[in-house]
Each structure stands twice: as C-alpha cells, then as structure tokens.
ZAVEX-932542 format. One record per residue: x, y, z of N, C-alpha, C in turn; residue in three letters. Coordinates in Angstrom, 1 decimal. Layout:
<rs>
<r <X, Y, Z>, <X, Y, Z>, <X, Y, Z>, ALA>
...
</rs>
This chain:
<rs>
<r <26.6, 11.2, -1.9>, <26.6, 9.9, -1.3>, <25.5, 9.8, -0.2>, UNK>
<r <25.1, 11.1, 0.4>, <24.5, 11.0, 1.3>, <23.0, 10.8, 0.9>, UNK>
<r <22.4, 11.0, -0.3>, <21.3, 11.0, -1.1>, <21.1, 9.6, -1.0>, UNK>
<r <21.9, 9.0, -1.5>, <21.9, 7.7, -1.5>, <21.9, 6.7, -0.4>, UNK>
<r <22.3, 7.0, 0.3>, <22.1, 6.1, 1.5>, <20.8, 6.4, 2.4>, UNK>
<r <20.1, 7.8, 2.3>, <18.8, 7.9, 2.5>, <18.0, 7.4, 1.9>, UNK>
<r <17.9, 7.2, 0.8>, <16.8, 6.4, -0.3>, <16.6, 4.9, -0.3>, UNK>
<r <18.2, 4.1, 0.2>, <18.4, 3.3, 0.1>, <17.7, 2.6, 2.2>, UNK>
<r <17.8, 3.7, 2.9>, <17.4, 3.2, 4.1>, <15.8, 3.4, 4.0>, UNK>
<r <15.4, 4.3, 3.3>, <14.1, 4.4, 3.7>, <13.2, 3.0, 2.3>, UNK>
<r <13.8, 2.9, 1.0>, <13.7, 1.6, 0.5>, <13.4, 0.3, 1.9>, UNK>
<r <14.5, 0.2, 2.1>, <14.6, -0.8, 3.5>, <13.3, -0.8, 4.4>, UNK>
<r <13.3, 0.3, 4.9>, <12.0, 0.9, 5.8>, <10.5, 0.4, 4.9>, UNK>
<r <10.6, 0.8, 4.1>, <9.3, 0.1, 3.2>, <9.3, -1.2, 2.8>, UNK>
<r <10.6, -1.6, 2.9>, <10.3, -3.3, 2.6>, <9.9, -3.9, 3.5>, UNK>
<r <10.5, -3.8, 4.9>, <10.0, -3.9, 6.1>, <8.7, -3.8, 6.3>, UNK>
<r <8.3, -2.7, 6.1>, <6.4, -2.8, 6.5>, <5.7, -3.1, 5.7>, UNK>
<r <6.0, -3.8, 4.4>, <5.4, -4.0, 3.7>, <5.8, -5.7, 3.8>, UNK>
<r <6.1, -6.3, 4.4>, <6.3, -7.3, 4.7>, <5.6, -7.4, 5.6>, UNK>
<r <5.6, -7.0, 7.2>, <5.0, -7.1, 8.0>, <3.3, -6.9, 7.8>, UNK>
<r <3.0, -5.8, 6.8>, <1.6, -5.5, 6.5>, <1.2, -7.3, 5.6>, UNK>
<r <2.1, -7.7, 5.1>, <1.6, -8.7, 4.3>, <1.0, -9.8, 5.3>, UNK>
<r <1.8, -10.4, 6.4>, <2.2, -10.7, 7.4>, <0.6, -10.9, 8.1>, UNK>
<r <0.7, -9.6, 8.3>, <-0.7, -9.2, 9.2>, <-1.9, -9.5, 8.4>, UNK>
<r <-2.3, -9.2, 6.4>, <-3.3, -9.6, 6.4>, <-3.5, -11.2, 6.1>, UNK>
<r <-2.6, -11.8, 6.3>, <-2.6, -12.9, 6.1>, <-3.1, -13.9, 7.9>, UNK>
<r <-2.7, -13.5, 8.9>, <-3.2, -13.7, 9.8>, <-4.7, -13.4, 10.0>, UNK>
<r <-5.0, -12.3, 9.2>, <-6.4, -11.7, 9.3>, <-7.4, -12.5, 8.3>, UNK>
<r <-7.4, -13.7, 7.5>, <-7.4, -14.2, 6.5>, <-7.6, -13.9, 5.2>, UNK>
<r <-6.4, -13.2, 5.3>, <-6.7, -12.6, 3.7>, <-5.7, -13.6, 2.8>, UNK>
<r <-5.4, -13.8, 2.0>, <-5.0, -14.7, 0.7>, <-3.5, -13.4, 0.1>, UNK>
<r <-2.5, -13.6, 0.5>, <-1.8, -12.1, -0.5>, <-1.2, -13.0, -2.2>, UNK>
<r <-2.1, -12.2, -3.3>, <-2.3, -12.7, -4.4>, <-0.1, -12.2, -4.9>, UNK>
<r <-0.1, -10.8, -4.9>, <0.9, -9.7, -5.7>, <1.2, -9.3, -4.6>, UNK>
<r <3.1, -8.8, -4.4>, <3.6, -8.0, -3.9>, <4.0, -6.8, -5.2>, UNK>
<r <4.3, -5.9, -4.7>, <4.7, -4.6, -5.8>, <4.2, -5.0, -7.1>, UNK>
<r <3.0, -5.3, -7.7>, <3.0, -5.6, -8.7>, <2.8, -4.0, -9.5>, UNK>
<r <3.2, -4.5, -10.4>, <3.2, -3.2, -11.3>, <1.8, -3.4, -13.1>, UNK>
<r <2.0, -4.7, -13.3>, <1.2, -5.4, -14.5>, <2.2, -4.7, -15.8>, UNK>
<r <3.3, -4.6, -15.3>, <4.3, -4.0, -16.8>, <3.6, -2.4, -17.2>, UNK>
<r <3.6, -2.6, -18.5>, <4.3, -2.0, -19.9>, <2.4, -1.6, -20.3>, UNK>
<r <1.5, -0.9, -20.8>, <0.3, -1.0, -21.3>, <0.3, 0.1, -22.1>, UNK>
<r <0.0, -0.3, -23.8>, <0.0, 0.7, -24.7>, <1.3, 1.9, -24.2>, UNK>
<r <2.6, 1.4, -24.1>, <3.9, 2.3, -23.7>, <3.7, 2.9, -22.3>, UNK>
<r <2.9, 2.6, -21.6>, <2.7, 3.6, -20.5>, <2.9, 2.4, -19.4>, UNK>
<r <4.1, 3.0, -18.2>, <4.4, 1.6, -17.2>, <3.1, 2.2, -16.1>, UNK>
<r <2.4, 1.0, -16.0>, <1.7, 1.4, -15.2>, <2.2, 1.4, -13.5>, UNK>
<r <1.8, 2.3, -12.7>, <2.5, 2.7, -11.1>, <1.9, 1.0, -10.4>, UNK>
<r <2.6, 1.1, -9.5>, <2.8, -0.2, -8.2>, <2.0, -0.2, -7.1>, UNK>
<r <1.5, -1.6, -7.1>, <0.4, -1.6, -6.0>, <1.6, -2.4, -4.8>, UNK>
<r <1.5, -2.3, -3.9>, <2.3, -2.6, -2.8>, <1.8, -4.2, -2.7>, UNK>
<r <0.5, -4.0, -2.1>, <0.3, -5.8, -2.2>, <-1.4, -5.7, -2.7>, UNK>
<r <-1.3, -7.2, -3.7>, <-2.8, -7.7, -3.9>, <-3.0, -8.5, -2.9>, UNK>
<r <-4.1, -8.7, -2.1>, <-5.0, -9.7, -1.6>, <-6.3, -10.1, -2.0>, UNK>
<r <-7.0, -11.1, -1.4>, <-8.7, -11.6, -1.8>, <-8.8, -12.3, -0.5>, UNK>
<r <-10.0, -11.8, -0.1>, <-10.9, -12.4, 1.1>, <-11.9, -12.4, 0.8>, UNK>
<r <-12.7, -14.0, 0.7>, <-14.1, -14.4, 0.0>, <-13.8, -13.5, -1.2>, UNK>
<r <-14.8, -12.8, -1.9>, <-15.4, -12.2, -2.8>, <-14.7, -10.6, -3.5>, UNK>
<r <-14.2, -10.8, -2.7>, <-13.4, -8.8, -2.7>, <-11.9, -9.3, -2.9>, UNK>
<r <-11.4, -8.4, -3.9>, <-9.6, -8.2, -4.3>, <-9.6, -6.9, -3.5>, UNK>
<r <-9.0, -6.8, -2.6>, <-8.2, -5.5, -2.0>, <-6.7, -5.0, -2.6>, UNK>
<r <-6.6, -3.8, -2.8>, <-5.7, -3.5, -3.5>, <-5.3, -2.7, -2.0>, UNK>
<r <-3.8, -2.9, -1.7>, <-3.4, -2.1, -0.3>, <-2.0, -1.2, -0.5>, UNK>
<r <-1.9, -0.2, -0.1>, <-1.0, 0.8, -0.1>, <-0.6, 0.7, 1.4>, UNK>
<r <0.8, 0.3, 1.5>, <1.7, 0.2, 2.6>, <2.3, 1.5, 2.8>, UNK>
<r <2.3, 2.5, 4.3>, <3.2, 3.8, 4.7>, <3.9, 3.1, 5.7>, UNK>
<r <4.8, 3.1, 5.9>, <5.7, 2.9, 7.0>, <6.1, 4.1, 7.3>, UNK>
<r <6.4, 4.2, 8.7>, <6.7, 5.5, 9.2>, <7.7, 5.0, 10.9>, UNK>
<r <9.1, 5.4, 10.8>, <9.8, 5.0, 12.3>, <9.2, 6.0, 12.8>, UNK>
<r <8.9, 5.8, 14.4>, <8.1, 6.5, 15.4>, <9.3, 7.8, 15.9>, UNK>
<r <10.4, 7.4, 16.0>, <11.4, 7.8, 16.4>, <11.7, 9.4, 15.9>, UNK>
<r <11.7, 8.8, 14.5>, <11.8, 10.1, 13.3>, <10.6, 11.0, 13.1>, UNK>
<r <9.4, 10.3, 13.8>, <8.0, 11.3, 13.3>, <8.3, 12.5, 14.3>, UNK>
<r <7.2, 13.6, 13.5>, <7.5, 14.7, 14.4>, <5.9, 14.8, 14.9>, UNK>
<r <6.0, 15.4, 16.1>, <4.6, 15.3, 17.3>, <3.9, 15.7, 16.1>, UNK>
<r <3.9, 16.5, 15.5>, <2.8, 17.3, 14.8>, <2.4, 16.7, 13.1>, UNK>
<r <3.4, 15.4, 12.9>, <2.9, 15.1, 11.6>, <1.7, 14.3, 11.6>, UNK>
<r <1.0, 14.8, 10.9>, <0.0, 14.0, 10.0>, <0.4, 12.6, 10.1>, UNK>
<r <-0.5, 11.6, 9.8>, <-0.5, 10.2, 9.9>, <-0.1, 9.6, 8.2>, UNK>
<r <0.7, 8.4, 7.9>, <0.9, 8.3, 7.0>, <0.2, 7.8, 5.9>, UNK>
<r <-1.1, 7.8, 6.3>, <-1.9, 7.6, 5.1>, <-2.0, 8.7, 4.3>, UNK>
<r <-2.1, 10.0, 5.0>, <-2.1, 11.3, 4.4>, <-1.3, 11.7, 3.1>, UNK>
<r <-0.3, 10.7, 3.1>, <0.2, 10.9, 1.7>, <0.1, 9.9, 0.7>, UNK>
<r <-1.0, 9.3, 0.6>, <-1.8, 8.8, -0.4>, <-2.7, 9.6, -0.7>, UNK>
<r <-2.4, 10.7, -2.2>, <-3.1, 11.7, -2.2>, <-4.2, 11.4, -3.1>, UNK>
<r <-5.2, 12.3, -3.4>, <-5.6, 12.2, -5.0>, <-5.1, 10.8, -6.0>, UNK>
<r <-3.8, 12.1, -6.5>, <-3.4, 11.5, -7.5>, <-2.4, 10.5, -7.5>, UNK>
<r <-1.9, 9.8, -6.2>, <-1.8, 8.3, -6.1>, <-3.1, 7.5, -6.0>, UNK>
<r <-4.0, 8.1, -4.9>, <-5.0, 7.1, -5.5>, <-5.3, 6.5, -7.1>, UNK>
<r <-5.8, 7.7, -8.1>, <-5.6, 7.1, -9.3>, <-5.4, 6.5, -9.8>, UNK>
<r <-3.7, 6.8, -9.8>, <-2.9, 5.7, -10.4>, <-2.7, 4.5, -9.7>, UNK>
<r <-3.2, 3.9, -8.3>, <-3.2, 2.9, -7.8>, <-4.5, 2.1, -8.3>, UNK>
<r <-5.9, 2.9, -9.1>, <-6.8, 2.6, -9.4>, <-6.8, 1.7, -10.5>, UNK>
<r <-5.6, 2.9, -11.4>, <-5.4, 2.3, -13.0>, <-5.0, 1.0, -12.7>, UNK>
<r <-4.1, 0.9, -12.0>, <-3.2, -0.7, -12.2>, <-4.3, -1.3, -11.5>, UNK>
<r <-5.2, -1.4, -10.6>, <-6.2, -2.1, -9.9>, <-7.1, -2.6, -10.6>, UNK>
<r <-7.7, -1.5, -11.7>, <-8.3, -2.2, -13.0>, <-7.7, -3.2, -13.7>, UNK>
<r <-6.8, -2.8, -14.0>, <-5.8, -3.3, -15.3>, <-5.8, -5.1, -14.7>, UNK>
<r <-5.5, -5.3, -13.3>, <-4.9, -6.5, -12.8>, <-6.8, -7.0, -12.5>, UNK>
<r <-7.3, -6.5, -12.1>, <-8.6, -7.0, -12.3>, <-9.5, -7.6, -14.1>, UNK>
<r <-9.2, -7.1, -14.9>, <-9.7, -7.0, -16.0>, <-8.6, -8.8, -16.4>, UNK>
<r <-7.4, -9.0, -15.9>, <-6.7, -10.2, -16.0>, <-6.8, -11.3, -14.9>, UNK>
<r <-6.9, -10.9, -14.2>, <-6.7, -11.8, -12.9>, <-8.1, -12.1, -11.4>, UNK>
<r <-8.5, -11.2, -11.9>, <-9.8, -10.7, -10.6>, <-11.4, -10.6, -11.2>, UNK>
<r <-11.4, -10.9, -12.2>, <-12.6, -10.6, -13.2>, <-14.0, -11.0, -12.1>, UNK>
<r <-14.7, -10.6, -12.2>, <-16.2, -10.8, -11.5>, <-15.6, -10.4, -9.8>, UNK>
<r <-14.6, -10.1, -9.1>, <-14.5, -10.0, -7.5>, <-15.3, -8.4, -7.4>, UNK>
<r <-15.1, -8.3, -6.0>, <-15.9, -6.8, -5.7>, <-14.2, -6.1, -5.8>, UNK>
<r <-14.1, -5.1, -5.4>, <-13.0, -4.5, -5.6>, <-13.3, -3.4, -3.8>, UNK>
<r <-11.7, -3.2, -3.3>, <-11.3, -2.6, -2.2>, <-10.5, -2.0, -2.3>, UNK>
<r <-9.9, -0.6, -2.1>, <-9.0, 0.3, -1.6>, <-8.4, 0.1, 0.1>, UNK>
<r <-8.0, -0.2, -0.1>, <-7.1, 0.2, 1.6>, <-5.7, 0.6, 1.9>, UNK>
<r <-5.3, 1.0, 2.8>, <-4.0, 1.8, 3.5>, <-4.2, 0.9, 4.7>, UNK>
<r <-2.5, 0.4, 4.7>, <-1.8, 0.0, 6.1>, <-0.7, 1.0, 6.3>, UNK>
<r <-0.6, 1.7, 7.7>, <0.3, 2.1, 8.2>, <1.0, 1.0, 9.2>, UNK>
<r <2.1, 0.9, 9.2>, <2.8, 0.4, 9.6>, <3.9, 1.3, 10.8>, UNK>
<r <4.3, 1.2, 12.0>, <4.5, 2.2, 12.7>, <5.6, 1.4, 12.9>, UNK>
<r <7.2, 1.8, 13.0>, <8.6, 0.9, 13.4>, <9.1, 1.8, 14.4>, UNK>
<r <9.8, 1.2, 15.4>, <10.3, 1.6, 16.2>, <12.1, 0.7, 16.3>, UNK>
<r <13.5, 1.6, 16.2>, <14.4, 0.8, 16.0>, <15.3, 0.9, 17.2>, UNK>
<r <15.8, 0.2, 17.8>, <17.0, 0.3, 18.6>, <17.7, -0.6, 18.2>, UNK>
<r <19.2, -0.2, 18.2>, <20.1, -1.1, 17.8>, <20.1, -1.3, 16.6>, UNK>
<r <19.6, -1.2, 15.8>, <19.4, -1.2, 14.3>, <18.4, -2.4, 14.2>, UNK>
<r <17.9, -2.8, 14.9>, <16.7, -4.0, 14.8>, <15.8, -3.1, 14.8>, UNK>
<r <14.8, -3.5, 13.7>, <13.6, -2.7, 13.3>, <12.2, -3.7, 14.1>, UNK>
<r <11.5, -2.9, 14.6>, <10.1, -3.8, 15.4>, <9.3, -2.9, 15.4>, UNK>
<r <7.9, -3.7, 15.2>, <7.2, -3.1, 14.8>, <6.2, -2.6, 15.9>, UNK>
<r <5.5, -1.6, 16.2>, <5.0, -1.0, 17.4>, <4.0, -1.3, 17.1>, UNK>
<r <3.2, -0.6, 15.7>, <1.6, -1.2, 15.4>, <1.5, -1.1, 14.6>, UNK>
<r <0.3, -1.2, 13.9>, <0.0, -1.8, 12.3>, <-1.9, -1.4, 12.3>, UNK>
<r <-1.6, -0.1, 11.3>, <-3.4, 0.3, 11.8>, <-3.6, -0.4, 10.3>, UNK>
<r <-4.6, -0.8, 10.1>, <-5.4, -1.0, 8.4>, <-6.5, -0.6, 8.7>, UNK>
<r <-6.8, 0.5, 7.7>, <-7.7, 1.6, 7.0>, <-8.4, 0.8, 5.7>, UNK>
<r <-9.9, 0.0, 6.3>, <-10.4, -0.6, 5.3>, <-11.5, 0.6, 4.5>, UNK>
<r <-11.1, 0.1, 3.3>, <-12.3, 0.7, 2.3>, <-11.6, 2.9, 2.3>, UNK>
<r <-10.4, 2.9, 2.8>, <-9.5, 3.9, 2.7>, <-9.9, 5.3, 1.8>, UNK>
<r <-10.6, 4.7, 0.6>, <-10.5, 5.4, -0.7>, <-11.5, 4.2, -1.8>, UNK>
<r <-12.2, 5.5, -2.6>, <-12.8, 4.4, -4.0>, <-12.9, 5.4, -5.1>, UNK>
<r <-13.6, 5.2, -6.0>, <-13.9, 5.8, -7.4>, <-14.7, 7.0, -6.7>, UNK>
<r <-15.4, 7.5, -6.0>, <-16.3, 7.9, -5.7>, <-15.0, 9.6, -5.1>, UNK>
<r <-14.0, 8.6, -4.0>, <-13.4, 10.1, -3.3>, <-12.7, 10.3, -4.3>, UNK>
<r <-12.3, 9.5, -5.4>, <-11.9, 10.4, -6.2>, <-12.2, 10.8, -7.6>, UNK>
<r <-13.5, 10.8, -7.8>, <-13.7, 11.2, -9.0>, <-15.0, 12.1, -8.6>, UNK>
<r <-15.6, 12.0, -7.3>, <-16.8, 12.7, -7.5>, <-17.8, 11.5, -7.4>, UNK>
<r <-18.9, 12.1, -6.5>, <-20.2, 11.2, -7.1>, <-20.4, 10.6, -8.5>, UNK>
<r <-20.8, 9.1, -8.7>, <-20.8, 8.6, -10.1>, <-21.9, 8.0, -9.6>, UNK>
<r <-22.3, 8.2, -10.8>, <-23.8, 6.9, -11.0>, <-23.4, 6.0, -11.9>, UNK>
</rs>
C-alpha cells in the first residue's frame, strides 16, 4: 500500500509542475500546442511522452517538466534536469519527430527542461521557482557531431 501512495503523490507532484511549467510558458509567449502527448501506437511500438508541446514564432519546443519539493531535496542532490539522461533524451526525440512529421512540418525544432521547484506547507503545494533550460539538449548531445 505504501508503494502506492508514493507513486500516486509523486504523479500529483508532476501534475502540478507541469501545469505550472505550462502556465509560465504561456506567460512567456509561447502557444502550449500538447500536454503528455504520447502520438499513440507506431508500427506496434507506443511511442514515450512529451510532457508539453509549445511554438513560439517559428520553433516547436518539445519540454520535459522535473518537479522537485524543496523540502525533500537533499543539500547535495544534483538539479533535476540531471535525470533527463541520454536515453530519455532519445526517446523524447522519437516522439518529437513523429509529432513534427504530422503536426509541425517546416518549424525549427527545440529541446528544453523546466524544473519546477515546490515548496508545501499544509498540504498546499507553491511554487518557489521555475528555471527553463532553453535549447537543454539536441541531436548533436546525443548522437555525436552530425553533418
């Protein structure tokens, strides 16, 4: 039981900042296209979840939301972009093609990370700050120089 109510709070926790990250680039004028979109099912293989699509002018940004309570970090952790590794990048790439090749045809294309930082008292969740890491990641950090 207890498995379960951790998965289910920290679900919560990511809906939360990923709400609030939506929030914020929309203030910043970004357009938010997709939340969690996934683009289904492709040749049997479900493709992995982009947290949110946006477009500003000419560029689709594809954004990976970390939420992290302040409360629970420990002095010494790493920042939560850190676990956007490699091989999430990737597969946040695959579905970023996929939804580009349908929806985005001719835009530039963006990688970014929003950390999202919560702070809770009382069980009200608020948010302390909200960093966004433009241009985060591309084909390049993870595949190697490409010509």
């Amino acid at each position: 039981m207890r498995i379960l109510k951790v998965k289910t709070e920290k679900r919560s926790l990511g809906t939360f900042g990923e709400k609030r990250a939506a929030r914020y680039l929309w203030l910043h004028g970004y357009r938010v296209r997709r939340r969690n979109y996934t683009g289904g099912e492709v040749e049997n293989v479900e493709l992995p979840e982009i947290d949110i699509i946006a477009t500003k002018r000419d560029t689709a940004v594809y954004v990976e939301v970390k939420t992290r309570t302040l409360e629970k970090m420990h002095p010494c952790e790493v920042r939560p972009a850190a676990a956007v590794n490699r091989e999430k990048m990737k597969k946040i790439m695959q579905t970023a093609y996929w939804y580009r090749a349908w929806h985005a045809r001719g835009m530039k294309m963006r990688f970014d990370i929003i950390e999202v930082y919560v702070t809770e008292k009382n069980g009200r969740k608020r948010v302390a700050e909200i960093r966004h890491i433009i241009g985060a990641y591309n084909k390049n950090t993870i595949f190697g120089h490409v010509n």
